[in-house]
N, C-alpha and C positions, 0 to 999 in steps of 0.2 A: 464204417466208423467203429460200431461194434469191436470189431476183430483189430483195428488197432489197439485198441484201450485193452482189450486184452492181452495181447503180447506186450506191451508195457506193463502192464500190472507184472505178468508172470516173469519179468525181466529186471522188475527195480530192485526184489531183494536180492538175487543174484550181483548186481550193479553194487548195491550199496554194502555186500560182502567183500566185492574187489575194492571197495572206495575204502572200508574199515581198515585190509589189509596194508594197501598203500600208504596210507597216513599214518601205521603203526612202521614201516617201514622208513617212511622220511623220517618221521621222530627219534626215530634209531640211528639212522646213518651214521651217524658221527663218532656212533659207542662200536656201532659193531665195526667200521672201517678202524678204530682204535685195538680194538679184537683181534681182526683180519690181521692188521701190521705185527701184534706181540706172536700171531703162528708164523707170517709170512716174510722174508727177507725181500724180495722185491717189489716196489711199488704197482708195477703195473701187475704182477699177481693179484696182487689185494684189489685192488680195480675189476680184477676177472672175475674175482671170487664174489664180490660183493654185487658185481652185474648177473653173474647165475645164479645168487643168492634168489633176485628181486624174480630171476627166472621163475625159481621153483617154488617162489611164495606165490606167484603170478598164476601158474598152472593147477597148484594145491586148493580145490575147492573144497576141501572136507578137512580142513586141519584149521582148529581154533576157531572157538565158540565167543571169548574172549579178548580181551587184549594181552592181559598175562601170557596167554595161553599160546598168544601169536608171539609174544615177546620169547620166550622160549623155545617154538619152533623153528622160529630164526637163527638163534643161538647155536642151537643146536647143527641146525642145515649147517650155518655157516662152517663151524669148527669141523664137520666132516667133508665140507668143499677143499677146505685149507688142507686137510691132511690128506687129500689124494691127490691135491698137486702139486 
């Protein structure tokens, strides 16, 4: 019993870092898919870009302490997604 409670303990802030990222990324969706479309001429670009977006917010465990902070690495990812395809 022990040793569950412990891998949940040592599991929920990692959890609730991915759960921060997520929800700063729904919140967004709509600004950065408006983003995506003013770099990218095709629709389903922007769809790609925005889905490896959520990629590499997904994988980035050490990027933004904040929301700000995630609200600009997004930014950022995305506009360098868009320009290398």
């Amino acid at each position: 019993m022990f040793g569950l409670w412990q891998t949940s303990y040592i599991q929920k802030p990692q959890q609730m870092e991915q759960d921060a990222k997520t929800s700063t990324f729904i919140s967004l969706r709509s600004r950065l898919h408006a983003s995506a479309q003013r770099l990218l001429a095709n629709a389903d670009d922007v769809n790609d870009a925005l889905q490896e977006l959520f990629v590499r917010v997904w994988q980035n465990k050490s990027t933004a302490d904040n929301e700000e902070q995630r609200q600009a690495f997004m930014y950022i990812t995305l506009r360098n997604i868009c320009i290398d395809m």
